[in-house]
Structure formats: C-alpha cells, structure tokens
C-alpha positions in Angstrom: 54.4 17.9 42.5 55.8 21.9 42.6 54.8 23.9 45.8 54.8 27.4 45.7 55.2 29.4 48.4 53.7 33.1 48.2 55.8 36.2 50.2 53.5 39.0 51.5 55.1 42.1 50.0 55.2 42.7 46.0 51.7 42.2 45.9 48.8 44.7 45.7 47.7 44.7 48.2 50.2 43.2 50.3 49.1 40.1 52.2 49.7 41.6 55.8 46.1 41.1 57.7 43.4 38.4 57.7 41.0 39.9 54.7 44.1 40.5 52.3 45.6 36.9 53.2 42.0 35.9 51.9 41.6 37.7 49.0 45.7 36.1 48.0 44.4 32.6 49.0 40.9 33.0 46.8 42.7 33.8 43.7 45.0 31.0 43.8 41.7 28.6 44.2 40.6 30.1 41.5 43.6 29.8 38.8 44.5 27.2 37.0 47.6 26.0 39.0 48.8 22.6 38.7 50.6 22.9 42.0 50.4 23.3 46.0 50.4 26.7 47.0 51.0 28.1 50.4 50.9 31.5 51.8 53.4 33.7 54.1 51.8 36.2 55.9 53.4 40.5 56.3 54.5 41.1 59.7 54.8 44.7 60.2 56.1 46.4 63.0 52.4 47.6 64.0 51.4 43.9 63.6 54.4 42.7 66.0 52.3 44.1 68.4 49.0 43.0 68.0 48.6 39.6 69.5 45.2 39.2 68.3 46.1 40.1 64.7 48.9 37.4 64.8 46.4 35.5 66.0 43.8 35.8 63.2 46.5 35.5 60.7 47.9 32.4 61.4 44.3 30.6 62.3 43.7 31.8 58.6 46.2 29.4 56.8 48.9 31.3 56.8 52.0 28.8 56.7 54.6 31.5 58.2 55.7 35.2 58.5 57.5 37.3 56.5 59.3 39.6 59.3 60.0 43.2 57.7 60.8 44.9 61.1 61.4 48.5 59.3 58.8 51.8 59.9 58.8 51.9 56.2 56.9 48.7 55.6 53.6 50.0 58.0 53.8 53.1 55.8 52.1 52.4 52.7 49.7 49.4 54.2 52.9 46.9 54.7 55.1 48.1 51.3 57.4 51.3 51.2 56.1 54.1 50.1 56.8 55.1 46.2 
C-alpha cells in the first residue's frame, strides 16, 4: 500500500481554507488511485491568525499544515504572485 500525501501550494487553487481542502479531497475520491491519500492544509500568515479557520481546517480531514509564514503567500489566495 503507497500513501500519498498532498502539499497545499502548487495547486490551483491552493488548498489553504475549508471549501478548497474539499474540492482537493473530492477529486481524489473521484480518481482512480490505487492508494491512500492524505491532505496538508496552506497556513498563511492571515490564517495563523484565525483560530476558527484553523479550526475548520483541521475538523475537515486535513492531516497537517503546510506553514509558509511569508506576506507573499496570502497575496495571490495562498501562492505568490506571477
């Protein structure tokens, strides 16, 4: 058995709140993936500082965070900006 686990950043759109964590999760359910797959969730500076956010995140599967503690990651929606 392979487990993948998922980073936050990379990804359009970038897994760093509860809907986009979602939307990552629902598209590996719905592949054809012969292996365990876990999420990491974008913690932003912005994020560091919203309890309930953190909150939210972690009560929707996420396994972890990805801690990018940089302005330039909050940005362009948790990536830098092109």
């Amino acid at each position: 058995v392979t487990t993948v686990v998922d980073g936050p950043f990379g990804s359009d759109p970038p897994a760093t709140g509860k809907h986009e964590l979602q939307l990552h999760m629902r598209a590996a359910a719905t592949s054809a993936l012969s292996s365990h797959v876990g999420f990491l969730a974008g913690l932003t500076p912005s994020l560091a500082r919203d309890a309930l956010g953190l909150f939210a995140l972690a009560g929707s599967g996420a396994l972890g965070f990805y801690a990018v503690l940089s302005p330039m990651h909050d940005a362009a929606g948790g990536r830098p900006p092109a």
